[in-house]
N, C-alpha and C positions, 0 to 999 in steps of 0.2 A: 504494500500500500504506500501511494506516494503520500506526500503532507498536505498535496491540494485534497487526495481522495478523503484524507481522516480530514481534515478540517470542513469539505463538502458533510460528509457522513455526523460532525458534531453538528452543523449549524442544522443536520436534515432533524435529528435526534429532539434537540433545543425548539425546531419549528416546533414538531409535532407535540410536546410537552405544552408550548404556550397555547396551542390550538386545543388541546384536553382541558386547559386551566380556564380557557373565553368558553368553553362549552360547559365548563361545571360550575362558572359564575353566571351564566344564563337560569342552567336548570335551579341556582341557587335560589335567585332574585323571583322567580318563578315560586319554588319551593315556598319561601319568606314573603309574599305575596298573598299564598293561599291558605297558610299558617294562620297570616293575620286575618281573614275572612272568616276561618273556620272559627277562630276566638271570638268574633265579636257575634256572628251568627249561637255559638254558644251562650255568650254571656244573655243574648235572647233570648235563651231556651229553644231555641231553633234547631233542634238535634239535628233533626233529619238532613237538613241542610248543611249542617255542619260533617254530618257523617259521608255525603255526599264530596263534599271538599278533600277529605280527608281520605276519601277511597280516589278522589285524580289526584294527590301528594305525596301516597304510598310510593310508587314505581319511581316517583323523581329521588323519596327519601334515599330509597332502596338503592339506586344506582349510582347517588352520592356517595354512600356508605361505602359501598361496592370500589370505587373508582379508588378513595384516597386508601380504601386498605391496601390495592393493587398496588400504588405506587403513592406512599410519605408527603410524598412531596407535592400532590396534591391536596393535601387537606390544608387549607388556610381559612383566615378569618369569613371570607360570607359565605364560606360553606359550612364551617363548624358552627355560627350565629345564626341560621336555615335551619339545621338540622335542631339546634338546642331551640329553639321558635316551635316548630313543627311539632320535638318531642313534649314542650311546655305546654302546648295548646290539645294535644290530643290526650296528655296523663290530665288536663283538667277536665276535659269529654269524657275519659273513662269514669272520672272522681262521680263526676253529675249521672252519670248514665248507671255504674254498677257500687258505687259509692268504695270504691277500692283503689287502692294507689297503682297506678302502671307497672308493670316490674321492667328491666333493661331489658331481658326476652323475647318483651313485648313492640319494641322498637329495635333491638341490636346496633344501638348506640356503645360507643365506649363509655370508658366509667366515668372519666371526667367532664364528660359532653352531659352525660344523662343526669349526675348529681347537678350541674351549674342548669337544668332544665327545671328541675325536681325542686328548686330551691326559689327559680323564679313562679314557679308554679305557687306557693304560698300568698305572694303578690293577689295574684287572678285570688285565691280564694278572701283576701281579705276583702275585694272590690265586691265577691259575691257575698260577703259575710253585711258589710254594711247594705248593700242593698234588700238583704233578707230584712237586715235589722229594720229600716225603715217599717217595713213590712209587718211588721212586728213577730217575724218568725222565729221566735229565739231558740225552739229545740231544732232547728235546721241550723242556729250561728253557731250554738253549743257544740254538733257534731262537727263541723267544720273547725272549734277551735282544738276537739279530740284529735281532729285527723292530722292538723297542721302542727299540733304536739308531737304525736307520733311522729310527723315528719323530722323535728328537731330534735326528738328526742337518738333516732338515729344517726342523724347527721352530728352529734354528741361523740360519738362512739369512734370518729375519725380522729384525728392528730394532723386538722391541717395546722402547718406552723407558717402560711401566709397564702399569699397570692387572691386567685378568686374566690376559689372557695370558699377561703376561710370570712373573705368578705359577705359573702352570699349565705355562710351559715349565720352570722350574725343578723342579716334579712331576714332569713326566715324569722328568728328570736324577736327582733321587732314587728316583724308580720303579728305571731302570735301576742304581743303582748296590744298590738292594736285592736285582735276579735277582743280579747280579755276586757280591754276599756272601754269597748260597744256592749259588752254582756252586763258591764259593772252600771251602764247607761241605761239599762233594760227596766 
């Protein structure tokens, strides 16, 4: 091989990487699009609809996931901020629909993608916690301040010593403590 052939053969290499990384920030932006439809459609109680959304976001998740496991060096930020969107919005579907926390399984996210999802998810519940409370539903705010315990009470059990997560478990703890001060309002 001459040095034109290898330096042809890197720059062919380099193309086709940048051409994978415009085609997985499409399906992203796409993906993070429909995330946020299916959220707000939920927070309507719009299941159906939501569930709808959520069955055309599956195959983009899925081939997201798919893509940067194949090769590292595609998973960057609006793809990993898509997929934790998507996984955030669908574990708060599951919550409303079977009253049960998503398990990773359930998405086959990595662990750090699914806890920083699991954590914003708390958020969504406190938006529905207060619009329950309005309502004056308070054995529906009550289980949601059970569930978003449990959520903290696991996310306890880790040792992060910084970064996001550790930022996002302290979220959750404010999360809870704001059902707490709607329930103390009750």
């Amino acid at each position: 091989m001459t040095v034109e052939e290898q330096f042809e053969e890197l720059q062919q290499e380099l193309r086709g990487l940048e051409e994978q990384r415009e085609s997985l920030l499409s399906d992203a932006r796409k993906l993070h699009s429909l995330a946020k439809r299916a959220m707000y459609q939920t927070h309507r109680d719009l299941l159906g609809e939501a569930a709808a959304l959520f069955k055309q976001a599956e195959p983009m998740a899925k081939g997201l996931i798919s893509a940067y496991r194949g090769n590292p060096k595609l998973k960057f930020g609006a793809v990993t901020a898509a997929l934790q969107e998507w996984c955030e919005c669908y574990a708060y579907y599951v919550y409303l629909k079977q009253g049960r926390l998503l398990l990773r399984s359930d998405v086959g996210l990595e662990t750090e993608d699914y806890l920083l999802a699991l954590a914003d998810l708390s958020g969504e519940l406190v938006r529905r916690a207060v619009s329950l409370s309005i309502d004056k539903k308070v054995a529906d705010v009550k289980r949601i301040r059970a569930f978003v315990d449990s959520l903290y009470g696991h996310f306890l059990g880790f040792d992060f010593r910084g970064g996001e997560l550790r930022k996002k478990t302290d979220a959750i703890r404010w999360n809870l403590q704001k059902i707490e001060e709607l329930l103390v309002r009750q």
